[in-house]
C-alpha positions in Angstrom: -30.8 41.9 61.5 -29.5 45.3 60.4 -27.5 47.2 62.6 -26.8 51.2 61.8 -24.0 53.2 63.5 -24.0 56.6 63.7 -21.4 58.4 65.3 -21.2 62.4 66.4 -19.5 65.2 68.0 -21.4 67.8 69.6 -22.1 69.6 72.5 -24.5 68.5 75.8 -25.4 72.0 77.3 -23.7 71.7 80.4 -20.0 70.6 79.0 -17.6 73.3 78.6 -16.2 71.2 75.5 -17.5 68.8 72.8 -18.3 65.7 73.4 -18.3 62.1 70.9 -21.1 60.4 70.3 -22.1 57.2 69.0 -25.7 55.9 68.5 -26.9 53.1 67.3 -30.2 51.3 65.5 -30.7 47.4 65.1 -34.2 46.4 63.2 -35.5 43.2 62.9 -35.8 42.9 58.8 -38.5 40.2 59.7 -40.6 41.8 61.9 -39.5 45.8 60.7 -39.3 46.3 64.5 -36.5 47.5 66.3 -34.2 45.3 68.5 -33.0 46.5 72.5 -30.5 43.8 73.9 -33.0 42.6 76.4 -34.8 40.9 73.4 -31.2 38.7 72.5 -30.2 38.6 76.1 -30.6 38.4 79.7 -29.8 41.4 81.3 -28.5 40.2 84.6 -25.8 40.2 86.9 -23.7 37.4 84.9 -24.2 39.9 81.4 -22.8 42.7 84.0 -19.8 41.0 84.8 -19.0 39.7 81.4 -18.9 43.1 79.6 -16.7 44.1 83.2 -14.7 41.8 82.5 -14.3 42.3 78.8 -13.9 46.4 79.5 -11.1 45.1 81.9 -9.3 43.0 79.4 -9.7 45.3 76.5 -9.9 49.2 77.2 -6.2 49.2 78.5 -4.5 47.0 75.8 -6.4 49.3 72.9 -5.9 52.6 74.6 -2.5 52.6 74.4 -2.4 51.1 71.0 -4.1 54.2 70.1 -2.1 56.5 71.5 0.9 54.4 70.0 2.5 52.9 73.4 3.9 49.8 73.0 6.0 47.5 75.5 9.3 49.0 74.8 8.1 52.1 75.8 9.0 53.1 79.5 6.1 53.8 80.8 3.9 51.2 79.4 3.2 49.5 82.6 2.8 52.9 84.4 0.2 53.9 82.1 -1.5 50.0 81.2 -1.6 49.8 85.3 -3.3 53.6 85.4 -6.0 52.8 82.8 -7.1 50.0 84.5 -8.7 52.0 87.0 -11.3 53.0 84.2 -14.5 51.8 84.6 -17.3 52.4 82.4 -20.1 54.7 83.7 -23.8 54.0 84.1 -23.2 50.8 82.4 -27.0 49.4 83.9 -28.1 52.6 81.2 -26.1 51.1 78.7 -27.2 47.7 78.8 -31.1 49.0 78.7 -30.2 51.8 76.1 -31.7 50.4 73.0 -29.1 53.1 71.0 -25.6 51.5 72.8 -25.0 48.5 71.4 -24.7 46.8 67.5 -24.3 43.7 66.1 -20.9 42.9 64.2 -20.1 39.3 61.7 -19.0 37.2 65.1 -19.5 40.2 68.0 -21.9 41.8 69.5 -20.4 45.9 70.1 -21.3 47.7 73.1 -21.0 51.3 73.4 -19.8 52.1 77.0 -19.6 55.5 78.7 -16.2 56.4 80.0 -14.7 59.9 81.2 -14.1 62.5 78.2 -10.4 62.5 78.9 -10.4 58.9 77.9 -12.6 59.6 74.7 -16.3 59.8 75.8 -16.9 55.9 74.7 -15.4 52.7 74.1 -16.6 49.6 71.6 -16.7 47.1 73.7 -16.6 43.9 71.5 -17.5 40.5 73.3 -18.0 37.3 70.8 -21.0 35.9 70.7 -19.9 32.5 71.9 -19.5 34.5 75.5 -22.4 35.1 75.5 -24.5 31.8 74.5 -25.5 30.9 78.5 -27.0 34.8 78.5 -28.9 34.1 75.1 -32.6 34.1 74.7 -33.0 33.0 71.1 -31.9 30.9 68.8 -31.4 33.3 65.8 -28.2 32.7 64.0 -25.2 34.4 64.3 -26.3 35.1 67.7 -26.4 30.8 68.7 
């Protein structure tokens, strides 16, 4: 498996301000044919709720790591409780977009949507030991 990232800024004619981007390609070096998640996984309602609950645990903790707020900050809680109301949008899309996701060493990286003022996207990393029950194959590193 190869996986390619490419990642943009640029503007979507309707937006009154740039917007990040990041696309991705993941070939089969076998087969020279490219990969869509829905050839590793099951798309269902269990996948769903895995990468929600990943988003859940991860977007707040790495948000404010990026924006340098740790716990001895004052309003740490305030703002860890305030991003947990993000969700990631048209996450269905995602999960069928054959450009959202790649595959890392021990995780597969999902590429979700969120609201501009929160960065446009967020790598979504889930290991794939999480996802074994959801697998389809047997190809290594995936089982």
């Amino acid at each position: 498996m190869l996986s390619i990232v490419f990642e943009a800024n640029g503007y979507v004619s309707t937006a009154a301000y740039s917007n990040r981007f990041l696309r991705t390609i993941n070939i089969d070096l076998k087969t020279s044919s490219v990969i869509s998640l829905s050839d590793i996984y099951f798309i269902n309602d269990n996948f769903k709720d895995l990468v929600n609950m990943n988003f859940q645990e991860q977007f707040p903790s790495e948000k404010l790591k990026e924006w340098n707020i740790n716990k001895e900050n004052r309003l740490y809680d305030k703002y860890k409780n305030e991003l947990s109301f993000v969700i990631p949008s048209n996450l269905q899309d995602t999960l069928l977009d054959e450009n959202r996701f790649y595959f890392s060493e021990n995780k597969l990286v999902i590429c979700v949507g969120v609201e501009h003022a929160m960065g446009d996207y967020f790598e979504l990393e889930i290991e794939y030991s999480k996802l074994k029950d959801l697998l389809k194959t047997d190809i290594k590193p995936f089982a």
